[in-house]
N, C-alpha and C positions, 0 to 999 in steps of 0.2 A: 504494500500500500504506500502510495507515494504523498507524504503527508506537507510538500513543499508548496510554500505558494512563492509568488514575487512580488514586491515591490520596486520603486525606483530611489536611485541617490542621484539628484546632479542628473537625472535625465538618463541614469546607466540602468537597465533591468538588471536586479539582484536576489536569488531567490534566500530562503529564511526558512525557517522550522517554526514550530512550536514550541514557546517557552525562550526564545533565542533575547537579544538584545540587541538592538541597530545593529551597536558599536560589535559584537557577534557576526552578526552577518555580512557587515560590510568588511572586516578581517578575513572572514573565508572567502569575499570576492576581492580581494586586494586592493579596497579602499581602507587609507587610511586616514581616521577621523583623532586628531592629537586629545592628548589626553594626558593628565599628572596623578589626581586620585585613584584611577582605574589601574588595575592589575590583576591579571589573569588567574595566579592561585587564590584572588579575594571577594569575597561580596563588593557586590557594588555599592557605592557611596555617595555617589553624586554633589558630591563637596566642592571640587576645584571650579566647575564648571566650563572648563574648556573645553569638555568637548560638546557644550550647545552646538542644536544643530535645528533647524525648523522643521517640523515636523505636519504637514498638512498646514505650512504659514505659523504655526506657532513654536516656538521655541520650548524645547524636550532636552536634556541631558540623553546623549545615546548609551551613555553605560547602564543607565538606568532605563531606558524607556524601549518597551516590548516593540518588537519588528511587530509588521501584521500586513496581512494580504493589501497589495492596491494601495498603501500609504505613499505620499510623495517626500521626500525627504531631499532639504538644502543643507550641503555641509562644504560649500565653496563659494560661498557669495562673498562679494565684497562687505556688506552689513556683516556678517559671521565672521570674515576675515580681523575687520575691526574691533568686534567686541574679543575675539580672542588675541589680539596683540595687546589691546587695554589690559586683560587681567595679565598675561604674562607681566607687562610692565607693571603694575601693580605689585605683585607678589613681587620682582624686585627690591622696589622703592620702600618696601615695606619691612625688610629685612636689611641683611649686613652680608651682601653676597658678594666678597671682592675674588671673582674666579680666578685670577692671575695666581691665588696662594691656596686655594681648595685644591686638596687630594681630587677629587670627586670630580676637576676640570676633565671635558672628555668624555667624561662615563654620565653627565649628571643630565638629565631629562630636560629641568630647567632651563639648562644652558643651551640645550641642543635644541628647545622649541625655539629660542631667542633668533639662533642662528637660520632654524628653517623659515622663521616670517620674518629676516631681514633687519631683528630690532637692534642696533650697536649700541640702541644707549636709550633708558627710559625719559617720554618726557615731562613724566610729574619727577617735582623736586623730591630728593629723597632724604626719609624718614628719621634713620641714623637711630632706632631704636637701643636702649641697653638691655642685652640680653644675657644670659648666664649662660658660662660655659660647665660641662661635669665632667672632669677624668676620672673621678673616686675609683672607676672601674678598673681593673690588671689589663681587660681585653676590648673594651668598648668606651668610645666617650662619645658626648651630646655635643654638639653646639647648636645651639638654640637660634645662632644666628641666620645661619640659614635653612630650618625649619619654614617650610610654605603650610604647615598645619592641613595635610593630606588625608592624616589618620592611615595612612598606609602600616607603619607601626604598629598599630593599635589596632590593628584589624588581625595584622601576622600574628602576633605576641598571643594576642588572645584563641584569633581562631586555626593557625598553622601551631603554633606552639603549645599553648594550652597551657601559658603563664600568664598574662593579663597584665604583662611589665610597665605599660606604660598605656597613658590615658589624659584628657586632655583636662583640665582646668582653668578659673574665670570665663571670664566674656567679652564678645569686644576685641578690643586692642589689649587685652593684658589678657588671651585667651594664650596657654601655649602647652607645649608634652610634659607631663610630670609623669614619675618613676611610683610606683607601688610602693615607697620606704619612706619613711618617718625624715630622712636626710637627705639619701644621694646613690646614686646609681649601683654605686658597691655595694649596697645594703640590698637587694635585690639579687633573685637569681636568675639574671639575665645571663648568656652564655655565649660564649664567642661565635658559635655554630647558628644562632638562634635566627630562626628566617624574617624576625622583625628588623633585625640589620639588615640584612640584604633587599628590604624592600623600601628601602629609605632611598628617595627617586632621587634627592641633594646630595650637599655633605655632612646632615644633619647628624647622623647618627654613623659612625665609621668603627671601622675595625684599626684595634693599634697595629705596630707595626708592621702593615703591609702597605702604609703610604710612597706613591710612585714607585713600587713593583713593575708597572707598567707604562713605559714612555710617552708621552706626548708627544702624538702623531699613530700610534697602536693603540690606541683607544677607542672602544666600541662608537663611538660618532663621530671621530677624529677622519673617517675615508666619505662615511657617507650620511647623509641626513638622516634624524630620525625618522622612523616609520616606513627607513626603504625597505626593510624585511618584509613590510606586509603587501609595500605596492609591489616587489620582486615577483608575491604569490602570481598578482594579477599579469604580470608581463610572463610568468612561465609556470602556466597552470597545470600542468602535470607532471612537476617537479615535486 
């Protein structure tokens, strides 16, 4: 029983399952629709909001919002284009993101959606928040600085690991990641291996001593933009 329907991205026929999610279906057709909250081992969140996308003229989060037979869906207009280089610049200006001295240049989401919409430089004035940094740890430290508040963390920790290490607190502009301990990160049994570090999209959350292991210029978006993996699919669909 063939249970596919299709819909449209952008004017392209895409077909879809039941149960799928845009941001789903347009990855198996090798559309890709950018994205910071979203991650593959995780429930969806719909937090960053970058990957709004218009959905029948109204704006849908695709990570979150079901495919469905005959929907028409924008995720290349100019208007979309805009509101997603605004939040990247935001999330910025917002933070204390000097990439020139992150570990994380190269590999970091952030930086690479920066570069795929052209942004060299945000143009609201920036923030310069004071933020706290945590080494307490042997094998992991926080900088808060550049935390974009994804919840990516907090989604692995609790539901990949099934320790609940870390969790958001306040509101607003003094909303940021706090640790499950009375103190500071060492106090916690958060563990080098733990798949909440490795789903931290910045340099927010790092592993010690494996900073610049790997060169600048061999870095996973150092050859190619982000998201060519998925448009690769679409250019050699029986690979």
């Amino acid at each position: 029983m063939n249970d596919r329907f299709a819909f449209t991205i952008d004017g392209v026929e895409v077909q879809g399952r039941p149960g799928q999610t845009i941001m789903q279906a347009a990855d198996e057709a090798g559309i890709y629709i950018p994205r910071l909250c979203s991650h593959k081992e995780l429930a969806p969140h719909g937090s960053c909001r970058v990957c709004t996308v218009l959905v029948n003229g109204r704006p849908q989060t695709a990570c979150t919002q079901p495919a469905g037979p005959g929907i028409i869906v924008e995720n290349s207009s100019e208007a979309l284009l805009a509101i997603r280089c605004n939040l990247i610049e935001m999330l910025f200006i917002e933070g204390n993101h000097f990439c020139m001295f992150c570990e994380k240049s190269g590999n970091c989401e952030l930086q690479a959606l920066a570069y795929r919409f052209g942004i060299m430089a945000p143009k609201y004035p920036y923030l310069f928040p004071t933020r706290e940094l945590d080494a307490s740890h042997p094998d992991i430290f926080i900088d808060r600085n550049r935390c974009i508040l994804c919840g990516r963390c907090v989604r692995a920790s609790r539901d990949l690991d099934g320790k609940n290490v870390f969790q958001f607190v306040g509101r607003g502009p003094r909303k940021r990641i706090a640790v499950n301990a009375k103190t500071a990160l060492a106090d916690t049994d958060a563990a080098r291996a733990d798949k909440a570090v490795s789903a931290c999209p910045v340099g927010a959350i790092l592993r010690k001593r494996v900073g610049y292991g790997i060169p600048i210029g061999q870095r996973m978006y150092d050859a190619a933009p982000i998201g060519s993996d998925i448009e690769a699919a679409r250019a050699h669909p029986h690979k």
